[in-house]
C-alpha positions as CSV (number, residue, x, y, z in Angstrom):
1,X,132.2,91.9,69.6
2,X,133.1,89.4,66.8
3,X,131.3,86.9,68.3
4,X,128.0,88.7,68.6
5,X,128.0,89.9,64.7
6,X,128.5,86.4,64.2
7,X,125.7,85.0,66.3
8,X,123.4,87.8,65.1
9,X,124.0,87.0,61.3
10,X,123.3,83.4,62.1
11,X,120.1,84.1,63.9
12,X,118.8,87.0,61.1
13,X,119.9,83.7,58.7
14,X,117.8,81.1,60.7
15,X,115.0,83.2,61.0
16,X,114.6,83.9,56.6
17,X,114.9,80.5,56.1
18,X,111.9,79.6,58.2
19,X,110.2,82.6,57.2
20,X,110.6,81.7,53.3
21,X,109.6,77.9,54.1
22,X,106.0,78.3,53.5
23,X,107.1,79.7,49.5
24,X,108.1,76.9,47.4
25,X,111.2,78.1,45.3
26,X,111.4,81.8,46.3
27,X,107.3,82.0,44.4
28,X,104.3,83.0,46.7
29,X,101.5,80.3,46.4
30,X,99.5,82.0,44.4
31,X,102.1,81.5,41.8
32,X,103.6,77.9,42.4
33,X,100.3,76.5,43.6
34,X,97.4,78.4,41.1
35,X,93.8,77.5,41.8
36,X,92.0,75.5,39.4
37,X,88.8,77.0,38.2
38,X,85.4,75.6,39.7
39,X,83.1,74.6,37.7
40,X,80.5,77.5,38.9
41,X,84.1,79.9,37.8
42,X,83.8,78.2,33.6
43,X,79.7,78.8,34.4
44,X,79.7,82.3,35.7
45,X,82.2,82.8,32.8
46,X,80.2,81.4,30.0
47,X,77.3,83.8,31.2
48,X,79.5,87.0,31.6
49,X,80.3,86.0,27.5
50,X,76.2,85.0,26.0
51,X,75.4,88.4,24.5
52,X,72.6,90.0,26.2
53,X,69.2,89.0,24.1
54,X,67.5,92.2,22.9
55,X,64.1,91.1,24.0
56,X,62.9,90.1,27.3
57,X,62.2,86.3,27.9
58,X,59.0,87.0,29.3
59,X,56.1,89.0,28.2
60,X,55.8,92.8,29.9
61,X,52.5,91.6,31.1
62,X,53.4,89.0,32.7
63,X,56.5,90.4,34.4
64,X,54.1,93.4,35.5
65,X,51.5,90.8,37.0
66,X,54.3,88.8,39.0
67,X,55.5,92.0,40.6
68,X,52.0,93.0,41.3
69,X,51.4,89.5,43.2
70,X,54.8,89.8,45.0
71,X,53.7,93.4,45.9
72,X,50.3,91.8,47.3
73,X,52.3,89.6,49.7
74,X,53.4,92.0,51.6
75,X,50.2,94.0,52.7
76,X,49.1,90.8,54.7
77,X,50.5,90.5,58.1
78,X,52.7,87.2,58.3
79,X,50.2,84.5,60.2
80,X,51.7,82.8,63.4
81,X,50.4,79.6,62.2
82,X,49.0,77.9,58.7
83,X,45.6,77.2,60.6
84,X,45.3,80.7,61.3
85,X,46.3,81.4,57.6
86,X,44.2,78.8,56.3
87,X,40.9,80.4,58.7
88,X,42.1,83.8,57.1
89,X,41.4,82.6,53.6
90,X,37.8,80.7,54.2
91,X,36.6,84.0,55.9
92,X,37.8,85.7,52.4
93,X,35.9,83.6,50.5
C-alpha cells in the first residue's frame, strides 16, 4: 500500500511540473510575456482621445449628394461585362 501512495504522489508530481512548464515563474504569459502595442493599437488610441469636432468636415450638401449617388448605384442591375456596361451608357446618352 505504501508503495502505491508513493508512486501516486510521484506521478501527481511529474504530471504539475510538466503542466506548469509552459508558465515562466509560476506567471501565466500574459503576465511574464505582455504584448507590445502595434502601431495601429497607439493609432486607434490617438483617435479614441481627438475630441470629436463640433462641425461636420464636409458640407450637408455634399454629404446628401454622395448618398444620393451611392443610392443611384443600386437601382441598376450589375452588368455581366464592361462592354455591356459601356453599350448601356451610349444608349443613355
Amino acid at each position: 500500500m505504501k508503495k502505491w501512495m508513493i508512486a501516486g504522489a510521484a506521478l501527481m508530481l511529474s504530471g504539475l511540473v510538466v503542466a506548469d512548464s509552459s508558465y515562466e515563474f509560476g506567471l501565466s504569459e500574459t503576465v511574464s510575456n505582455p504584448q507590445r502595442a502595434t502601431v495601429t493599437d497607439w493609432l486607434l488610441e490617438q483617435q479614441r482621445k481627438t475630441p470629436v469636432a463640433e462641425s461636420s468636415e464636409l458640407p450637408a450638401q455634399l454629404y446628401v449628394d454622395s448618398q444620393r449617388r451611392i443610392g443611384d448605384t443600386f437601382k441598376s442591375s450589375i452588368p455581366e461585362s464592361l462592354q455591356e456596361r459601356a453599350n448601356s451608357l451610349k444608349q443613355n446618352n
